[in-house]
Backbone as JSON Lines, residues from 0, in Angstrom:
{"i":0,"aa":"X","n":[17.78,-26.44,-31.16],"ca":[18.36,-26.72,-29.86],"c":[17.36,-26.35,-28.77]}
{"i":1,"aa":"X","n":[17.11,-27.42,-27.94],"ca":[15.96,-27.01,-26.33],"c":[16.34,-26.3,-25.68]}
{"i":2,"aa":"X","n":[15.74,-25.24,-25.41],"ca":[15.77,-23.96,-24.32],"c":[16.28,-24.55,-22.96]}
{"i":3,"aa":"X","n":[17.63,-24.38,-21.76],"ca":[17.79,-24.66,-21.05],"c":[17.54,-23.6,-19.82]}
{"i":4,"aa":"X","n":[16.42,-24.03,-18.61],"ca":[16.1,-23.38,-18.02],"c":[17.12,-23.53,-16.62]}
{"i":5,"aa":"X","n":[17.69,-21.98,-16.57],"ca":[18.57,-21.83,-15.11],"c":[17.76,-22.77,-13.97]}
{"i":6,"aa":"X","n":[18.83,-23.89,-13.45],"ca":[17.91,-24.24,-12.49],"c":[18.45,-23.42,-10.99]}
{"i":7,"aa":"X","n":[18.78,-22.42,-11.43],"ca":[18.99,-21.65,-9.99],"c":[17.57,-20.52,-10.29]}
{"i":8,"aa":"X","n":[16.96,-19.97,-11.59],"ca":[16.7,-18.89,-11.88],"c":[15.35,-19.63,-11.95]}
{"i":9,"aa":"X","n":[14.24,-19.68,-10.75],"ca":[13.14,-20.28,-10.74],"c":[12.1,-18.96,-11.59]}
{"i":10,"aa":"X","n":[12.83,-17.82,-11.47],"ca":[11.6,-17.24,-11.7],"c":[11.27,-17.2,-13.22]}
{"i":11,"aa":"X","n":[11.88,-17.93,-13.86],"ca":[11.7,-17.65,-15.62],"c":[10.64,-19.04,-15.33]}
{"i":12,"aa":"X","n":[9.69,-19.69,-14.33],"ca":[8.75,-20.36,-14.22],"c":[7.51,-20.01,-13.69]}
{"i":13,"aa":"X","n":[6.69,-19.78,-14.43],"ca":[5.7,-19.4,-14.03],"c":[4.84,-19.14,-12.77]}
{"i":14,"aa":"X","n":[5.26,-20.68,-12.53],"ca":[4.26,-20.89,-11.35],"c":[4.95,-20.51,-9.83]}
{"i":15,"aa":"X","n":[6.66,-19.9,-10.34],"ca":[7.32,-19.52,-9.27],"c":[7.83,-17.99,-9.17]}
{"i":16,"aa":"X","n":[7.28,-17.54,-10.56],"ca":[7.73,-16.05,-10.77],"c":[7.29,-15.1,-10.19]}
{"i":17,"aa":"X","n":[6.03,-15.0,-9.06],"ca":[5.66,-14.19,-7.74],"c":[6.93,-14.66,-6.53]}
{"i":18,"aa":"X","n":[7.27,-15.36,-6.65],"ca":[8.16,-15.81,-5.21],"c":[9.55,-15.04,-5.03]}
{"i":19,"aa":"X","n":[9.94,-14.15,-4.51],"ca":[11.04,-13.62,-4.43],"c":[12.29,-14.26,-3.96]}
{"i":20,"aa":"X","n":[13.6,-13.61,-4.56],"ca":[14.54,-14.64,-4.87],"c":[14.81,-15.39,-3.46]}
{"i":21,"aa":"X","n":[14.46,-14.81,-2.33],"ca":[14.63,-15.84,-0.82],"c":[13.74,-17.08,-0.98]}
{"i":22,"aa":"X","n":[12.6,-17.08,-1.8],"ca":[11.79,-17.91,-2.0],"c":[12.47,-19.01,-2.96]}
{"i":23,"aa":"X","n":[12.99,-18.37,-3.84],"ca":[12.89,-19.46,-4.63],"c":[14.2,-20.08,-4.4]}
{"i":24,"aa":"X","n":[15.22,-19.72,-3.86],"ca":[16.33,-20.5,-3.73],"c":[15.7,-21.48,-2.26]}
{"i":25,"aa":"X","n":[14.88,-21.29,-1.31],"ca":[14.04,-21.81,-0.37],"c":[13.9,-23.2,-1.21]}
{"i":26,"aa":"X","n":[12.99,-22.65,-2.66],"ca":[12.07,-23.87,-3.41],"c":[13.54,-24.72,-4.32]}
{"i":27,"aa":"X","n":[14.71,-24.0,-4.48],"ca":[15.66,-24.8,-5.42],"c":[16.25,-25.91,-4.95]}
{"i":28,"aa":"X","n":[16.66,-25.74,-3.24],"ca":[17.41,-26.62,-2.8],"c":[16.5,-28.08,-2.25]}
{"i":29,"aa":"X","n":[15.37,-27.54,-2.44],"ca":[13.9,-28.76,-2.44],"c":[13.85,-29.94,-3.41]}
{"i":30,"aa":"X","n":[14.78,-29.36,-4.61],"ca":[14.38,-30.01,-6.12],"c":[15.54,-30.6,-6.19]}
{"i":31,"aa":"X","n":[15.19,-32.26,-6.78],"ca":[15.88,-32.47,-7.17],"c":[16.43,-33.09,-8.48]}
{"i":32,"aa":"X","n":[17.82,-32.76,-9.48],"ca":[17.84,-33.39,-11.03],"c":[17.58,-34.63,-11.14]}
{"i":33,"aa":"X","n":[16.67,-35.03,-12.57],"ca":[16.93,-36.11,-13.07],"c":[16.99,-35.62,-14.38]}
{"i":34,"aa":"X","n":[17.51,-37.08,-15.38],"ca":[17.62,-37.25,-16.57],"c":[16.49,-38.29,-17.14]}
{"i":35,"aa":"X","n":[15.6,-37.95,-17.89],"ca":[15.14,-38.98,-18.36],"c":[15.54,-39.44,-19.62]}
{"i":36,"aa":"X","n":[15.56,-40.58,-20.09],"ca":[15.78,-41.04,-21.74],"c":[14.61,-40.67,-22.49]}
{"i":37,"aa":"X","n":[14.82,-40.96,-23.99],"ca":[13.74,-40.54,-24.71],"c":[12.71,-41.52,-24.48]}
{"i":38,"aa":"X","n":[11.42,-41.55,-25.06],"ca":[10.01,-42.64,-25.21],"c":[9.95,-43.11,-23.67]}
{"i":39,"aa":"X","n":[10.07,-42.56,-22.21],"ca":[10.0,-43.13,-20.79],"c":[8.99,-42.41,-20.21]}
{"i":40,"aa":"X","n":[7.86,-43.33,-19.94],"ca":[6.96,-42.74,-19.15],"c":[7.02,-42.03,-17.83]}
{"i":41,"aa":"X","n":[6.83,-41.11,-17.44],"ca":[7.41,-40.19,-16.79],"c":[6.01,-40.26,-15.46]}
{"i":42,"aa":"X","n":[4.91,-39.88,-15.94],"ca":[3.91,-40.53,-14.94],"c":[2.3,-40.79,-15.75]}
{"i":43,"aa":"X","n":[1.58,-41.48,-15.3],"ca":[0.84,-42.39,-15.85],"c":[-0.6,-42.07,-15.28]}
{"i":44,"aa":"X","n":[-1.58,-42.01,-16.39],"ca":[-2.98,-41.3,-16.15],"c":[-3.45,-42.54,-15.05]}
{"i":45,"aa":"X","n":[-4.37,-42.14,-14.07],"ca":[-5.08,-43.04,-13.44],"c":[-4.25,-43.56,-12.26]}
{"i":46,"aa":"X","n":[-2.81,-43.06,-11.99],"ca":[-2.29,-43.84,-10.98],"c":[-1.83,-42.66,-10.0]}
{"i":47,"aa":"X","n":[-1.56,-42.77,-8.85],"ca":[-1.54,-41.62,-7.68],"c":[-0.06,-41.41,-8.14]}
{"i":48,"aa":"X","n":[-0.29,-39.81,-7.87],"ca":[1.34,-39.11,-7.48],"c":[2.14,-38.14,-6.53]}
{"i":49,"aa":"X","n":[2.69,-38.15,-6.57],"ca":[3.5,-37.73,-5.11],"c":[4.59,-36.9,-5.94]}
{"i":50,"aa":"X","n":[4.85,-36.55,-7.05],"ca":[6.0,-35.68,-7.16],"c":[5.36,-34.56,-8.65]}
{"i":51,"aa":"X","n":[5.89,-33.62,-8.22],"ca":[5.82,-32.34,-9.41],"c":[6.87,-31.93,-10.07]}
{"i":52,"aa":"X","n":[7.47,-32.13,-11.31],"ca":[8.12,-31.74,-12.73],"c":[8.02,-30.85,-13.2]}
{"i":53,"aa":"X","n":[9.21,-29.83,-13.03],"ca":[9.77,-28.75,-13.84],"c":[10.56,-29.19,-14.95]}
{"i":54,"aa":"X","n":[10.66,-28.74,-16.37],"ca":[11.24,-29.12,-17.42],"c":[12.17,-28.49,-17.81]}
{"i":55,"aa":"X","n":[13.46,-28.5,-17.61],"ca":[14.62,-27.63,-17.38],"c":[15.51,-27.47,-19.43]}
{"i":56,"aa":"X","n":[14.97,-29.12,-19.84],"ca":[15.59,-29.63,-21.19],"c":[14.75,-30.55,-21.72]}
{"i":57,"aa":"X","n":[14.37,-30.63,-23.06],"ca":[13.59,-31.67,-23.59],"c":[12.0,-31.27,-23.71]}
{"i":58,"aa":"X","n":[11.13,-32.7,-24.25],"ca":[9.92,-32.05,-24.51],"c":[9.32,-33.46,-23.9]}
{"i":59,"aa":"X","n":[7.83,-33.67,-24.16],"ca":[7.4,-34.51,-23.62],"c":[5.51,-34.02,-24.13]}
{"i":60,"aa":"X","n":[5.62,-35.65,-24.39],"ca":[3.7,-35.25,-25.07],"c":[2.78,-35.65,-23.88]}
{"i":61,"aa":"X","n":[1.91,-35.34,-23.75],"ca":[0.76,-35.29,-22.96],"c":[-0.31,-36.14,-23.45]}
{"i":62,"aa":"X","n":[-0.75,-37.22,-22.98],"ca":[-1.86,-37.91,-23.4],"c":[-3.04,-38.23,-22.38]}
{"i":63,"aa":"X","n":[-4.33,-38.1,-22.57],"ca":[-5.45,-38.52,-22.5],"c":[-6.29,-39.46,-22.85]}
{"i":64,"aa":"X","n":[-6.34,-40.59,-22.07],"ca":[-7.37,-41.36,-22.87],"c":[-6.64,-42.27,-24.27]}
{"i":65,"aa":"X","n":[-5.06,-42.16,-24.09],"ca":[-4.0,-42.53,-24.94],"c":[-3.83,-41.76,-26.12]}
{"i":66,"aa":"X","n":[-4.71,-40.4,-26.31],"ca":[-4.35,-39.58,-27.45],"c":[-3.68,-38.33,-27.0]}
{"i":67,"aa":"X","n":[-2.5,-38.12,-27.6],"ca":[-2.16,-37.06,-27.45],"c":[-2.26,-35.73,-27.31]}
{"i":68,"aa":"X","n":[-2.72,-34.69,-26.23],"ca":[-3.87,-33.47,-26.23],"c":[-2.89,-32.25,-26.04]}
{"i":69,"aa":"X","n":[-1.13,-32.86,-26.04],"ca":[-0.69,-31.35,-26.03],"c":[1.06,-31.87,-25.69]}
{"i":70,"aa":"X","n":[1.87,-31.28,-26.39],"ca":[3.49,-30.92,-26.26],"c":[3.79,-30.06,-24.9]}
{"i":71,"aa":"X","n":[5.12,-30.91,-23.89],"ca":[5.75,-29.37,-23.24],"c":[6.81,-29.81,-23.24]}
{"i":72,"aa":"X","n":[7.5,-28.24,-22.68],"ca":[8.97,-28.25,-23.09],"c":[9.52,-27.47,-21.84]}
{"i":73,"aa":"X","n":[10.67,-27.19,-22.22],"ca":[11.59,-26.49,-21.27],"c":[10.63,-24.9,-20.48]}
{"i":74,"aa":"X","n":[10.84,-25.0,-18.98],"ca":[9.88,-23.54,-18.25],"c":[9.08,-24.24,-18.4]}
{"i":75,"aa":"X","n":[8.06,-25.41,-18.6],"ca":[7.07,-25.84,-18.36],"c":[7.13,-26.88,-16.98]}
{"i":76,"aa":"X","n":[6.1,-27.6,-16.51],"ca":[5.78,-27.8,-15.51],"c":[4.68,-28.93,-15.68]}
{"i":77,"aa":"X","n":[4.68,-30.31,-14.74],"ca":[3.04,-31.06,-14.76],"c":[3.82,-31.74,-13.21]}
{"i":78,"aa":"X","n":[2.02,-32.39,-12.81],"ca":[2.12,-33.02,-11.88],"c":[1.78,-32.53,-10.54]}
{"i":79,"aa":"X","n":[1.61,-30.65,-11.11],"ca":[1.31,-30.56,-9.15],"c":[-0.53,-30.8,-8.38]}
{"i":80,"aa":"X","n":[-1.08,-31.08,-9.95],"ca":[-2.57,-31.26,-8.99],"c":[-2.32,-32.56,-8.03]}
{"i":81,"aa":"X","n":[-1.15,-33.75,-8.39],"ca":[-1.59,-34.45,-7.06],"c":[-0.49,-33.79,-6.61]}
{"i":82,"aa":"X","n":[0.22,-33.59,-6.21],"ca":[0.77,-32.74,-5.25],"c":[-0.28,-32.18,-4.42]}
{"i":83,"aa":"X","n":[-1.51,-31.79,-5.14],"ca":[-2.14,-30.48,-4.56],"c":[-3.23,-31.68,-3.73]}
{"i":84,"aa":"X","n":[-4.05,-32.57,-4.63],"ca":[-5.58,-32.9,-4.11],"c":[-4.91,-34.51,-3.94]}
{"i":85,"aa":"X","n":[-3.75,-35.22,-3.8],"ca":[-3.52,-36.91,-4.1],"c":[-4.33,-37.59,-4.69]}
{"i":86,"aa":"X","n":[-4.81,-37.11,-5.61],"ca":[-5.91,-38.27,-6.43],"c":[-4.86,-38.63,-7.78]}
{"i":87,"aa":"X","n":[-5.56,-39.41,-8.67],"ca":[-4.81,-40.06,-9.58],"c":[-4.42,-39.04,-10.54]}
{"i":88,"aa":"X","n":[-3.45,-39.47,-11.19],"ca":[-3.15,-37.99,-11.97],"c":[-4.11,-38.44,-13.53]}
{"i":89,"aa":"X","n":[-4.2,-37.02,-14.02],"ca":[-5.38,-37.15,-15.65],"c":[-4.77,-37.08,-16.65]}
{"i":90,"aa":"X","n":[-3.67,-37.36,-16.6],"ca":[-2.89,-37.75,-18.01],"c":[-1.11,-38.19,-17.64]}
{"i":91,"aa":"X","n":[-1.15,-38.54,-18.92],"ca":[0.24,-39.72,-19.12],"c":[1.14,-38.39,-19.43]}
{"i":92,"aa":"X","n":[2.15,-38.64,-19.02],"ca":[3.63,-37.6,-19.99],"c":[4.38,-38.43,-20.29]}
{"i":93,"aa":"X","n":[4.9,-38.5,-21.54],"ca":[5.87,-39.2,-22.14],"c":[7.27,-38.44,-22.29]}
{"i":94,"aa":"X","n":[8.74,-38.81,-22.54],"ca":[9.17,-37.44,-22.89],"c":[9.44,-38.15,-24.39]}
{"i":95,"aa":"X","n":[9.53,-37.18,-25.31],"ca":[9.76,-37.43,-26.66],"c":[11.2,-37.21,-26.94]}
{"i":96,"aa":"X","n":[11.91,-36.63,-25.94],"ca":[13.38,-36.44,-26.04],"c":[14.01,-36.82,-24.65]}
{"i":97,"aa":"X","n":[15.5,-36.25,-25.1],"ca":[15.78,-36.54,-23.34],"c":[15.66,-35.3,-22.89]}
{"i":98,"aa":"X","n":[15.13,-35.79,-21.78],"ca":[14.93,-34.52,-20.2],"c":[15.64,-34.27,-19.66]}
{"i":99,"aa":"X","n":[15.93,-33.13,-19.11],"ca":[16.12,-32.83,-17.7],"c":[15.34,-32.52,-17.08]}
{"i":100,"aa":"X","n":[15.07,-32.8,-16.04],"ca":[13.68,-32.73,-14.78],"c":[13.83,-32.13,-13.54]}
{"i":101,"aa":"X","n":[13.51,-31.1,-12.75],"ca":[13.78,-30.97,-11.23],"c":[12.29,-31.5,-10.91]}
{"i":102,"aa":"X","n":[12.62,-32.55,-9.72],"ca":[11.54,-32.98,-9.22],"c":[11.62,-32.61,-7.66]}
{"i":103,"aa":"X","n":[10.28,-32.01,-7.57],"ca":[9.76,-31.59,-5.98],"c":[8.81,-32.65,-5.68]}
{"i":104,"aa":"X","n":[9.18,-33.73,-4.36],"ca":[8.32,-34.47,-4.38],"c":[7.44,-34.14,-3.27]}
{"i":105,"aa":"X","n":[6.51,-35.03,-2.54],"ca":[5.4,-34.93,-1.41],"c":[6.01,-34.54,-0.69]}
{"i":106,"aa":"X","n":[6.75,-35.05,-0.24],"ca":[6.97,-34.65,1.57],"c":[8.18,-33.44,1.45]}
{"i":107,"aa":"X","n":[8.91,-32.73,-0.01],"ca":[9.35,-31.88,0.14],"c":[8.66,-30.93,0.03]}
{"i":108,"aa":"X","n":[7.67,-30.78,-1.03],"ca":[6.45,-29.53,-1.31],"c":[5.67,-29.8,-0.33]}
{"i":109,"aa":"X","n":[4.98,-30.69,1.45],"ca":[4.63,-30.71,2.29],"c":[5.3,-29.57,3.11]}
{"i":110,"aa":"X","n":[6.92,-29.72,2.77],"ca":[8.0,-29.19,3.73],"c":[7.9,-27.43,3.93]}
{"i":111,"aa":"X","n":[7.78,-27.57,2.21],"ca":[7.69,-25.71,2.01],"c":[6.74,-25.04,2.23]}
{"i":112,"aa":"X","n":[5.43,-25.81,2.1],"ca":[4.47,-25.07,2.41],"c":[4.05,-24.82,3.63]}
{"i":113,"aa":"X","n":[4.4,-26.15,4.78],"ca":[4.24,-25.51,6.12],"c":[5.52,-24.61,6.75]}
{"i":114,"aa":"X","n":[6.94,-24.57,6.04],"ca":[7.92,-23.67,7.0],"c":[7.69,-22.32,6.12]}
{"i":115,"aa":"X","n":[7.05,-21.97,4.64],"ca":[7.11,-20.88,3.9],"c":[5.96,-20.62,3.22]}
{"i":116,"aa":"X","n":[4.97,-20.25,4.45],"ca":[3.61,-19.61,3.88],"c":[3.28,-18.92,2.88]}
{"i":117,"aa":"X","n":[4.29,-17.92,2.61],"ca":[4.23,-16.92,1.67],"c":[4.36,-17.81,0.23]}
{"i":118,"aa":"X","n":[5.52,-18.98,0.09],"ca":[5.18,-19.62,-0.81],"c":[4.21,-20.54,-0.86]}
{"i":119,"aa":"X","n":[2.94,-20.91,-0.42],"ca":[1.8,-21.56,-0.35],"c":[0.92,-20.6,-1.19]}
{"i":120,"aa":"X","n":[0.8,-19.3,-0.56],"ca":[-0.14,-18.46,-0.81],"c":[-0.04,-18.0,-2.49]}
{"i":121,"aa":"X","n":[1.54,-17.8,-2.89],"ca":[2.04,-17.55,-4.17],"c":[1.72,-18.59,-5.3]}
{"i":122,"aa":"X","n":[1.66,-19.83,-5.03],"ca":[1.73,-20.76,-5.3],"c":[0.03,-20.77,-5.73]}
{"i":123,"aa":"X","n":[-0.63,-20.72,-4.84],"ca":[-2.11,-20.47,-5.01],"c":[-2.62,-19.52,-6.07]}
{"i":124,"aa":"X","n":[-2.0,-18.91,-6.37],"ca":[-2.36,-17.44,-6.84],"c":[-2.27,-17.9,-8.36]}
{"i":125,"aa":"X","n":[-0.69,-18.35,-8.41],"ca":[-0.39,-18.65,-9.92],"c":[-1.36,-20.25,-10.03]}
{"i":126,"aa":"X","n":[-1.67,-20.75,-9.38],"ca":[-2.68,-22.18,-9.63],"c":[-4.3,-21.25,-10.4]}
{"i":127,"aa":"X","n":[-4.49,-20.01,-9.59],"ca":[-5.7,-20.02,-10.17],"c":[-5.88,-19.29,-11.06]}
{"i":128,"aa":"X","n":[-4.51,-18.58,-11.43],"ca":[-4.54,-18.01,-13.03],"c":[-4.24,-18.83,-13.85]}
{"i":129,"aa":"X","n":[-3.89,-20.06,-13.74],"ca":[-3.9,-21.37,-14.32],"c":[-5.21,-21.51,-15.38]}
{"i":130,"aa":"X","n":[-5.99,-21.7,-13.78],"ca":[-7.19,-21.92,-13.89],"c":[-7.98,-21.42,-14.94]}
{"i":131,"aa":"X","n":[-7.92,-20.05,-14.73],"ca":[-8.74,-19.42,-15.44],"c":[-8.75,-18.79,-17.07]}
{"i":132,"aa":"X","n":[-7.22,-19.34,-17.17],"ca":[-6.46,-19.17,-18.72],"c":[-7.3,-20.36,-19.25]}
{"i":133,"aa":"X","n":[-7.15,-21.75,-18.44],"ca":[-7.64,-22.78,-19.14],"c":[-9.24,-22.33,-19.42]}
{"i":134,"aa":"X","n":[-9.93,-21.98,-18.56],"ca":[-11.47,-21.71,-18.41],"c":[-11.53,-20.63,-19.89]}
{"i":135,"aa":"X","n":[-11.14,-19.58,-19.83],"ca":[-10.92,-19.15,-21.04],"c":[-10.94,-19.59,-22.55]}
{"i":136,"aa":"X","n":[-10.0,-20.5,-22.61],"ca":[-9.83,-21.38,-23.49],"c":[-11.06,-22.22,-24.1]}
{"i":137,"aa":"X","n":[-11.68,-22.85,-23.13],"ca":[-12.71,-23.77,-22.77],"c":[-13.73,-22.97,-23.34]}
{"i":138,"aa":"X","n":[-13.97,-21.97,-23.16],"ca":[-15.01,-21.18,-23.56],"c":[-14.68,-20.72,-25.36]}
{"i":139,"aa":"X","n":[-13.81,-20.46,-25.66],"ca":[-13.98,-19.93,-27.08],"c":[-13.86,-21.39,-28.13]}
């Protein structure tokens, strides 16, 4: 059975678990549910995006270059580098099951970051321990 992530309880998410609970109910009422069906492309390597995916239910494969480079699931997360830089996004997500999704799109993650600095800055923080887990990786 898929792990169902509180969508009131942002902080069992990584990339929101510095943000204190004023924050994150700030970031909850931003998001909004979807359902996806199983085998539905969710967003597509090479084409611009405007919205970022939290994975509340379900899984979903990750492809590159049309090969598959990695599984996520529920507490996971894709989509905010265009959020972050608007360039095309670098890989496909498929979901392999059905989803549940909170989606934060452009002009709402525009919204939070200029009325709630503190979540910009938080937000930054967990992007570049991101970073550097992957860099890690990369290296061994």
């Amino acid at each position: 059975m898929a792990t169902r992530v509180n969508v009131r309880d942002l902080s069992s998410i990584w990339l929101f678990s510095e943000c204190t609970a004023r924050e994150q109910r700030t970031i909850a009422k931003a998001l909004d549910e979807v359902v996806v069906p199983a085998g539905r492309v969710i967003v597509e390597e090479g084409t611009l995006g405007r919205e970022f995916y939290l994975i509340v239910s379900g899984s979903a494969a990750v492809k590159r270059n049309g090969r598959k480079v990695a599984t996520i699931s529920a507490g996971q997360h894709f989509g905010e580098l265009a959020l972050l830089d608007r360039l095309p996004r670098n890989a496909t997500v498929v979901s392999e099951t059905e989803m549940d999704l909170l989606v934060l799109g452009q002009r709402e993650f525009n919204g939070l970051l200029e009325t709630t600095p503190s979540i910009a800055r938080k937000l930054m923080a967990a992007m570049a321990t991101r970073l550097r887990e992957h860099d890690r990786k990369a290296v061994q």
